[in-house]
C-alpha positions as CSV (number, residue, x, y, z in Angstrom):
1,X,-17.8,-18.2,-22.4
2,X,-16.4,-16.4,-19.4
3,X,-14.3,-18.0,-17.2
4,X,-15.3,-19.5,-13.7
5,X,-13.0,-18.1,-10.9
6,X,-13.4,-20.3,-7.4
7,X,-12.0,-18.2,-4.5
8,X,-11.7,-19.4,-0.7
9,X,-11.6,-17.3,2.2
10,X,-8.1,-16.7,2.9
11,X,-9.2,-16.8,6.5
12,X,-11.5,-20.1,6.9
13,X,-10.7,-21.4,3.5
14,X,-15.0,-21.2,3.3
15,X,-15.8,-21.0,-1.1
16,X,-16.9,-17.6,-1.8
17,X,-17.7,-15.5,-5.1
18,X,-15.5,-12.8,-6.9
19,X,-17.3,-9.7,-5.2
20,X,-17.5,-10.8,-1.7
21,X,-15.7,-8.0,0.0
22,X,-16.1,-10.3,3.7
23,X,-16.6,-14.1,4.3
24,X,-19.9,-14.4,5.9
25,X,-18.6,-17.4,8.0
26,X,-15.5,-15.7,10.1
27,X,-16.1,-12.2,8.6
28,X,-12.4,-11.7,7.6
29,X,-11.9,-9.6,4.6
30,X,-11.4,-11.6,1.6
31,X,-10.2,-8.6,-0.9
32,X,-7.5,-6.1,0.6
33,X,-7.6,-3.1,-0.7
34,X,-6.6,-0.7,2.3
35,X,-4.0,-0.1,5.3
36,X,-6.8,-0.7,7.9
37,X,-8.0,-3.9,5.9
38,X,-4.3,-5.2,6.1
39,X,-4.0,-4.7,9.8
40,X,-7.6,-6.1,10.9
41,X,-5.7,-9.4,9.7
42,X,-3.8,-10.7,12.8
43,X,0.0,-10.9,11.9
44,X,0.1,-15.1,12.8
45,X,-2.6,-14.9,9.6
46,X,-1.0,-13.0,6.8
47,X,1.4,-15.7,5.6
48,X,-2.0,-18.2,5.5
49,X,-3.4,-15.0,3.5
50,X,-0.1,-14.4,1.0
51,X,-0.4,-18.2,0.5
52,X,-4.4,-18.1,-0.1
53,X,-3.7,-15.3,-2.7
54,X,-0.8,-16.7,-4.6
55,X,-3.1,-20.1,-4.8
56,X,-5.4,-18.2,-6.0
57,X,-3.4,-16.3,-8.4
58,X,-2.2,-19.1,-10.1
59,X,-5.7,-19.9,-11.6
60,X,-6.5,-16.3,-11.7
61,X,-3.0,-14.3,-13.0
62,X,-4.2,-11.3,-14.3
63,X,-7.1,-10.4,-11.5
64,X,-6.2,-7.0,-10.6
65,X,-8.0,-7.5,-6.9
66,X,-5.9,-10.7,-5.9
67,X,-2.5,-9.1,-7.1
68,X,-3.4,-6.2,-5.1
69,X,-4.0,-8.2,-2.1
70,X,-0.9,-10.2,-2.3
71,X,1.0,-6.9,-2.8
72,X,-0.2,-5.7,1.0
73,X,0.5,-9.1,2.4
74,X,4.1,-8.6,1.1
75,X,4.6,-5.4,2.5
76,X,3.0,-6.3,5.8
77,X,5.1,-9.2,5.7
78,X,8.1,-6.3,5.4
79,X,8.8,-8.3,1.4
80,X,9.1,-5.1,0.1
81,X,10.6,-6.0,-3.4
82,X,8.0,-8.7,-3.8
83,X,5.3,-6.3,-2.7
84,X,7.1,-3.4,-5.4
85,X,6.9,-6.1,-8.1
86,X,2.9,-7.0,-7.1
87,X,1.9,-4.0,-6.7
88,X,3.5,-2.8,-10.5
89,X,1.5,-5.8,-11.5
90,X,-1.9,-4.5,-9.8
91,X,-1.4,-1.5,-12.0
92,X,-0.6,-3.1,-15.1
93,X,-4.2,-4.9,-14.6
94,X,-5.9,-1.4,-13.1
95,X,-4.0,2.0,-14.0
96,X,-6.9,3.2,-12.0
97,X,-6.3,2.2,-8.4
98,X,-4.6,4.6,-6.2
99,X,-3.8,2.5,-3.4
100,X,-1.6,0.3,-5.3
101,X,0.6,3.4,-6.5
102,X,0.9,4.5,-3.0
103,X,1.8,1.4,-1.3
104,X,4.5,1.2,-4.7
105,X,5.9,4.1,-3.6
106,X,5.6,3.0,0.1
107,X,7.5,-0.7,-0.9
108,X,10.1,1.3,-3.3
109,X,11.6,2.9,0.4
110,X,11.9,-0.8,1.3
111,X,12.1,0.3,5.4
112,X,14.6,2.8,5.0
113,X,14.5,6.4,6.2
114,X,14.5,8.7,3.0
115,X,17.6,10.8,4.0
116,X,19.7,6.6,3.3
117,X,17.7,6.4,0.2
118,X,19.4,7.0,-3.2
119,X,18.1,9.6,-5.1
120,X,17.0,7.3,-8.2
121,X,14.4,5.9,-5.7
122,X,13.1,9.2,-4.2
123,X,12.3,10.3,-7.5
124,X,10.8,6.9,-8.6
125,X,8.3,7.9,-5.0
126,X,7.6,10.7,-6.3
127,X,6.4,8.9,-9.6
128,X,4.4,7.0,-7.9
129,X,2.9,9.5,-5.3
130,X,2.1,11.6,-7.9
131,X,0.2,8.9,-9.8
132,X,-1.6,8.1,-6.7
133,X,-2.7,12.1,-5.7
134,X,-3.9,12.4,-9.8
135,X,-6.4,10.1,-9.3
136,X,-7.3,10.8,-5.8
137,X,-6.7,13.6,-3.2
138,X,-6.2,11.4,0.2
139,X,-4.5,13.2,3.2
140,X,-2.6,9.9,4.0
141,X,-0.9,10.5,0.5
142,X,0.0,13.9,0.8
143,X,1.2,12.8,5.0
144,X,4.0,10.4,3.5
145,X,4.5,13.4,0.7
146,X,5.5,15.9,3.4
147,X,7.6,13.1,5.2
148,X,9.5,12.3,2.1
149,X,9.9,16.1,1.6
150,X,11.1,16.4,5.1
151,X,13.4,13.5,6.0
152,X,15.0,13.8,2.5
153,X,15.1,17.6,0.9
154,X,15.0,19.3,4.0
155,X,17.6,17.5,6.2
156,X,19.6,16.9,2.8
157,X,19.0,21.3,2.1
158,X,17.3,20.8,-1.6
159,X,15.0,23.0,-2.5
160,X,11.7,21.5,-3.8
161,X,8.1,22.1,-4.2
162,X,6.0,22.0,-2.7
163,X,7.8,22.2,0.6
164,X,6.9,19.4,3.5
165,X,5.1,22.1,5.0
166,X,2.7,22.9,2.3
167,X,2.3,18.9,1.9
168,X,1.7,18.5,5.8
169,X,-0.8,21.6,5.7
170,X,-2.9,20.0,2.4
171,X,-2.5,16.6,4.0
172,X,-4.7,18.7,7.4
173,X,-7.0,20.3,4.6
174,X,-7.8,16.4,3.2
175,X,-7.8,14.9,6.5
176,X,-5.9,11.7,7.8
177,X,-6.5,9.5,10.3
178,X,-3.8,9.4,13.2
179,X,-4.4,5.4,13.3
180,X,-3.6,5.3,9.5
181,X,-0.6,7.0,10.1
182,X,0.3,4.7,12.5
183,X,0.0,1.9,10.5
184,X,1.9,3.1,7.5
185,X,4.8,4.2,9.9
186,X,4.3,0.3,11.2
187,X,5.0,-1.0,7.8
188,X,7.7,1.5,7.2
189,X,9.5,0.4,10.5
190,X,10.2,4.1,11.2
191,X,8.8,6.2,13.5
192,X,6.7,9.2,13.1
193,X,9.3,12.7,13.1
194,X,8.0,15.1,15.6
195,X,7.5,17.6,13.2
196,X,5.1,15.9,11.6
């Protein structure tokens, strides 16, 4: 017999169903699965929300949704090796969700500028970027591609390919929006080189 899963809105704390995407009472989302979801969430709220989800969570361990959720509250919350460790669980439950390799890749640079981070970790990005553009091309993906190329092979003088230039021109070819890069530079705490 399959077993009942009882979710509350992590905003009103209103019962809801597995595949309600919004509560229909305060119309908060109740599943996070994108930047732009993660910042619609006021930042007084996303503690209430991590501690929704981690409720949740324990009734509900291996639901792929929730442990995704909880990942972006982490890394909003600037928890980056909690968010790292959530968001390898979200793929262990769903190899098939882009967004969780990205925002791994995101949480493995942990606030720091790429040019301060040790090689083992750019390459473990790169991992996980590459994961994330195999199962979709997203011009937010390749953005953070051509910053990584940038701030880390070029200012370090290591040749790689593709260049930041061809990631920043394919990123303009698959579109981004400039308020999605705003947001991922937000989580990052870095700001946005002028090059890019």
């Amino acid at each position: 017999m399959p077993k009942v899963i009882n979710l509350t809105c992590p905003g009103c704390g209103a019962r809801l169903q597995i595949d309600q995407k919004k509560c229909e009472y305060c119309d908060a989302p109740v599943i996070i699965s994108s930047i732009t979801d993660i910042f619609s969430i006021s930042a007084q709220n996303i503690t209430k929300y991590s501690k929704s989800y981690e409720n949740d969570l324990s009734q509900n361990p291996d639901n792929a949704e929730l442990t995704n959720s909880l990942a972006f509250c982490y890394i909003r919350l600037g928890f980056y090796d909690k968010a790292l460790e959530k968001f390898d669980k979200a793929i262990e439950l769903d190899m098939n969700n882009p967004n969780a390799y990205f925002f791994a890749a995101v949480s493995v640079l942990a606030g720091r500028k790429p040019f301060l981070t040790p090689r083992q970790d750019i390459d473990k990005i790169e991992k996980y970027l590459n994961a994330a553009l195999a199962l979709e091309e997203n011009g937010l993906f390749r953005y953070f591609q051509a910053y990584i190329k940038y701030d880390y092979f070029k200012r370090k003088f290591f040749k790689t390919s593709p260049t930041w230039e061809e990631c920043l021109e394919r990123a303009k070819s698959d579109k981004f929006s400039p308020a999605d890069v705003n947001q991922l530079f937000s989580i990052m705490k870095q700001e946005i080189p002028e090059c890019l």
